[in-house]
FINU-226600 format. One record per residue (C-alpha): residue number from 1; residue in one letter; x, y, z. Coordinates in pm, whole numbers. Example, Ala and Ser with C-alpha at 12.3 -4.5 7.8 and 13.67 -1.06 7.14 Angstrom:
+-----+-----+--------+--------+--------+
:   n : res :      u :      v :      w :
+-----+-----+--------+--------+--------+
:   1 :   A :   1230 :   -450 :    780 :
:   2 :   S :   1367 :   -106 :    714 :
+-----+-----+--------+--------+--------+
END
This chain:
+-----+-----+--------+--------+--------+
:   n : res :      u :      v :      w :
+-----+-----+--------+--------+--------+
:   1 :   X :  -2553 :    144 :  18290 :
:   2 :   X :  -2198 :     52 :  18196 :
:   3 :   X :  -2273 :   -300 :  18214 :
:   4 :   X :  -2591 :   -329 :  18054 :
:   5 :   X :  -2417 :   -148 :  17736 :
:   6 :   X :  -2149 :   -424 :  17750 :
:   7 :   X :  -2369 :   -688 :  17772 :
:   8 :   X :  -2584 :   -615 :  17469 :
:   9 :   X :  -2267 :   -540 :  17304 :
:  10 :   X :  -2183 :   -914 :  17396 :
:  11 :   X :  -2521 :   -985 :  17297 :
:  12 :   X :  -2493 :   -790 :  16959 :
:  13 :   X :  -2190 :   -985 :  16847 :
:  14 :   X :  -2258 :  -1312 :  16922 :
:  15 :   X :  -2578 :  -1268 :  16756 :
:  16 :   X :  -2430 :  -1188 :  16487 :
:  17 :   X :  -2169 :  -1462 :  16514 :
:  18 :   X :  -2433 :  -1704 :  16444 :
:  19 :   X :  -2639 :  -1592 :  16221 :
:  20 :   X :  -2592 :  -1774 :  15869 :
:  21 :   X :  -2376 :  -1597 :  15642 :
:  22 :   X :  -2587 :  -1594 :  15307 :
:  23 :   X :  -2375 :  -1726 :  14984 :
:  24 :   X :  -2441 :  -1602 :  14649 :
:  25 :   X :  -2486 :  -1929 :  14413 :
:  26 :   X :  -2259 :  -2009 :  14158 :
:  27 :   X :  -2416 :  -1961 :  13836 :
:  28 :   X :  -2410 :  -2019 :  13485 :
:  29 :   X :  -2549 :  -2036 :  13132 :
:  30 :   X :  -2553 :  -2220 :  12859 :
:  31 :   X :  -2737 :  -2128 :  12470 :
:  32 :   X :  -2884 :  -2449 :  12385 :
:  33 :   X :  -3031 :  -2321 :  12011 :
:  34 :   X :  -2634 :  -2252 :  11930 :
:  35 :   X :  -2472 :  -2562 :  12119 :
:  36 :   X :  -2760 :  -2735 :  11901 :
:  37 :   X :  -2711 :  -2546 :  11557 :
:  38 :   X :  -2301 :  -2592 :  11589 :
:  39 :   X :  -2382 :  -3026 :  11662 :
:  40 :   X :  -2357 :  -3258 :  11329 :
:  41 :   X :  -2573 :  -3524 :  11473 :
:  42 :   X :  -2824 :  -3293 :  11557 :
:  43 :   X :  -2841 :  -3140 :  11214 :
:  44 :   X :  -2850 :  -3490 :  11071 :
:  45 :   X :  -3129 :  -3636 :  11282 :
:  46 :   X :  -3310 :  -3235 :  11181 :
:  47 :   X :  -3258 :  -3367 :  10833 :
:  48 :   X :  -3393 :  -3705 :  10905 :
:  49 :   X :  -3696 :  -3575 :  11022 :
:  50 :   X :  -3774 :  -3352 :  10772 :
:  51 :   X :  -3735 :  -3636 :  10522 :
:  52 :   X :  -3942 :  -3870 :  10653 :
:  53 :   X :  -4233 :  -3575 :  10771 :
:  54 :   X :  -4217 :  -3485 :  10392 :
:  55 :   X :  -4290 :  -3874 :  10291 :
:  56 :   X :  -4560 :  -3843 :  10540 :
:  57 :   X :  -4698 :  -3565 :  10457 :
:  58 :   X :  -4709 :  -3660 :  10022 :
:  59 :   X :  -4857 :  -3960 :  10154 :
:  60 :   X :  -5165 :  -3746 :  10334 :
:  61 :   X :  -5168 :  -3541 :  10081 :
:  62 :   X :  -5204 :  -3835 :   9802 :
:  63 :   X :  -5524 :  -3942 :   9971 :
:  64 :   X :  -5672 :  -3606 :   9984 :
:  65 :   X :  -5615 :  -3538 :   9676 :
:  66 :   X :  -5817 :  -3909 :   9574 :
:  67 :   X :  -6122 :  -3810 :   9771 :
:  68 :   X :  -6084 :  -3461 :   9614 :
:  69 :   X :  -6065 :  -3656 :   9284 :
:  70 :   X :  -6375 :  -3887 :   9380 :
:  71 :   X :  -6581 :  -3560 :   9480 :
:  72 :   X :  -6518 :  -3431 :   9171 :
:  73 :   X :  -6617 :  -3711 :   8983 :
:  74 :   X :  -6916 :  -3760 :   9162 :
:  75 :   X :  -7038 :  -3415 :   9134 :
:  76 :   X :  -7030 :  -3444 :   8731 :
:  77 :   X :  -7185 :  -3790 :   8778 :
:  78 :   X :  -7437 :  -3746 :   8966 :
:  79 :   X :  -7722 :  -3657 :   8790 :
:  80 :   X :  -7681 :  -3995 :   8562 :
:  81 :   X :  -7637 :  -4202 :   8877 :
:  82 :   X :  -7937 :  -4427 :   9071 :
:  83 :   X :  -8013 :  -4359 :   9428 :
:  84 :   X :  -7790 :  -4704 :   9504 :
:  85 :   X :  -7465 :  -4602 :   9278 :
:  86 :   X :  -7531 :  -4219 :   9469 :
:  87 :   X :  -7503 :  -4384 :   9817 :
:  88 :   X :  -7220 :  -4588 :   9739 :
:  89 :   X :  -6980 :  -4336 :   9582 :
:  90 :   X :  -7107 :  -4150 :   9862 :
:  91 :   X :  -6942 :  -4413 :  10109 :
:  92 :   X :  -6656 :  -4435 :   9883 :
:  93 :   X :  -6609 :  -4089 :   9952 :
:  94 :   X :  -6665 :  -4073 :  10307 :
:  95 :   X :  -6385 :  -4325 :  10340 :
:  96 :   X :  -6132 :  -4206 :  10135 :
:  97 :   X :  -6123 :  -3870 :  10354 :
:  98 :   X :  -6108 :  -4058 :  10698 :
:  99 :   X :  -5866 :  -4292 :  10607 :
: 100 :   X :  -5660 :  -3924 :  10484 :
: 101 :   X :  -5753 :  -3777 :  10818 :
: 102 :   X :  -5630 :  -4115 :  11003 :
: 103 :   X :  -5336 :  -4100 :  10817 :
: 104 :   X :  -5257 :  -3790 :  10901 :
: 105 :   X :  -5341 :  -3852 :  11293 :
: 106 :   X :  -5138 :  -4156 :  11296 :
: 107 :   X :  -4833 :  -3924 :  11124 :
: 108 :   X :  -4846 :  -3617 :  11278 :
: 109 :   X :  -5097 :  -3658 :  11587 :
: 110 :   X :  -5005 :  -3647 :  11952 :
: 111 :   X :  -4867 :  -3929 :  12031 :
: 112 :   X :  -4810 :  -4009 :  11623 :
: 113 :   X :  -4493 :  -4160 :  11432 :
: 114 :   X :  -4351 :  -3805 :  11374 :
: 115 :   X :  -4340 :  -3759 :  11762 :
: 116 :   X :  -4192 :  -4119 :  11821 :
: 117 :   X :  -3917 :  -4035 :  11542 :
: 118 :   X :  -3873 :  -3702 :  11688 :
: 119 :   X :  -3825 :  -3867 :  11997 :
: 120 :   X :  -3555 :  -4154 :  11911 :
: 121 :   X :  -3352 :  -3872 :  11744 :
: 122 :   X :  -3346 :  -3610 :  11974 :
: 123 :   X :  -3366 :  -3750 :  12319 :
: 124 :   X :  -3017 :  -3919 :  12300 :
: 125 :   X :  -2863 :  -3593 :  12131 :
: 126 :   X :  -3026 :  -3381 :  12458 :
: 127 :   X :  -2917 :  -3639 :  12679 :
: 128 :   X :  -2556 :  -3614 :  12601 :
: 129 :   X :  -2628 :  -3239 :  12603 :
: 130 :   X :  -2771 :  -3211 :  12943 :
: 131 :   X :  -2488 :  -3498 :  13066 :
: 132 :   X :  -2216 :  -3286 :  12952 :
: 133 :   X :  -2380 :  -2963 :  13148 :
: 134 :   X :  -2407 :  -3174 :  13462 :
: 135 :   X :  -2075 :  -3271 :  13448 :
: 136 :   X :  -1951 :  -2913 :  13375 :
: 137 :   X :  -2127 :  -2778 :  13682 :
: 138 :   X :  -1997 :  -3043 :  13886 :
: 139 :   X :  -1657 :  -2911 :  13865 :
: 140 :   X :  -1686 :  -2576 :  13804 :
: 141 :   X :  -1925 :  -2582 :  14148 :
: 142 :   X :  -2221 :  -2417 :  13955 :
: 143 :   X :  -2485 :  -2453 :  14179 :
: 144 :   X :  -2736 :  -2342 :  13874 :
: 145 :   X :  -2717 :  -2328 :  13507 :
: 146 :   X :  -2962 :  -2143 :  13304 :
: 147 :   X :  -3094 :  -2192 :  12972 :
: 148 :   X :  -3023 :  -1803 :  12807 :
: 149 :   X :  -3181 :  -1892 :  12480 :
: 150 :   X :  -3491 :  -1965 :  12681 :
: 151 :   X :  -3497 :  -1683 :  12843 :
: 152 :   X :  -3597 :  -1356 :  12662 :
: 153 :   X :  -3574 :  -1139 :  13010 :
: 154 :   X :  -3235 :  -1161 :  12985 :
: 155 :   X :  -3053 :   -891 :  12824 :
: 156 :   X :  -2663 :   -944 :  12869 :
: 157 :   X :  -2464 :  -1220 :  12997 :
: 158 :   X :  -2089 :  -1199 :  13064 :
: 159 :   X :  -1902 :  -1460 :  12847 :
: 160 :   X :  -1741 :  -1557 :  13135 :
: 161 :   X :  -2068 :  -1697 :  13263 :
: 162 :   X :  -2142 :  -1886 :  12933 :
: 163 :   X :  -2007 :  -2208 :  12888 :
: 164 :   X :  -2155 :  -2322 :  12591 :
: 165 :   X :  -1842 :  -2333 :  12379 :
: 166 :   X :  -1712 :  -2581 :  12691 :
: 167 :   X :  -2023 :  -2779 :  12623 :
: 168 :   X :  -1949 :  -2804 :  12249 :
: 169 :   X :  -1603 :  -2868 :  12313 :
: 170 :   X :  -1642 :  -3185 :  12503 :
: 171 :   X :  -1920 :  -3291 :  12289 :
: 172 :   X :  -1620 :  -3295 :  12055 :
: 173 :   X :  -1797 :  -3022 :  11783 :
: 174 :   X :  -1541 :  -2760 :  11810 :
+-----+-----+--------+--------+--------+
END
């Protein structure tokens, strides 16, 4: 009986000797919305945008407004106008609002010119961003840095564990 005891006591303890130890991950988190509110170049490409997306948008606007105009016209005129004149004011018509809904596609649609602007702003701006957080973590041994700003579940976070202002800092804004 004795030795049975001490040998799952042997057992016990080198089981236990090599089982994994579990480590807690290194983690950290970073506010994107502020490290991108407190960047100048960010703000200026922001500005950029909104410039050219308000150009854009006149420009749409312009050619509604000219088909408005031609509808308008039309309606008054039509009573006085022959079956031919009808059809061809109608076609003038017709094409002034798809070349306004083109315009606006090739502006503002999917893959549109407000996208590809957006795009040659930003994505240099967010790749420094996201360079500067890798290279943070790397030797600070974060094994995982969140987004906080992203993430509404979370309800406080221990400045210790934020390290925007170190992002911000070597992004030279502060």
């Amino acid at each position: 009986m004795k030795r049975r005891v001490i040998l799952l006591a042997v057992l016990a303890l080198s089981a236990i000797a090599f089982v994994p130890k579990a480590q807690a991950q290194k983690v950290a988190f970073v506010d994107l919305q502020y490290i991108l509110k407190n960047l100048p170049q960010y703000e200026t490409a922001n500005e950029q945008l909104t410039m050219v997306s308000r150009r854009w948008q006149r420009e749409v606007d312009a050619l509604n407004e000219e088909a408005r105009v031609l509808q308008s016209n039309y309606q008054t005129e039509q009573i006085f106008l022959s079956e031919e004149m009808k059809q061809k004011r109608e076609a003038e018509i017709l094409a002034k609002e798809k070349e306004a809904m083109e315009a606006k596609r090739k502006y503002f649609g999917k893959d549109g010119e407000l996208f590809k602007k957006r795009e040659a702003l930003l994505k240099p701006i967010q790749d420094e961003i996201y360079t500067v957080i890798q290279e943070i973590a790397q030797e600070k041994h974060y094994d995982v840095v969140k987004d906080r700003s992203a993430d509404p579940s979370l309800i406080y976070i221990s400045s210790k564990m934020d390290i925007s202002d170190q992002v911000l800092q070597r992004l030279g804004a502060k």
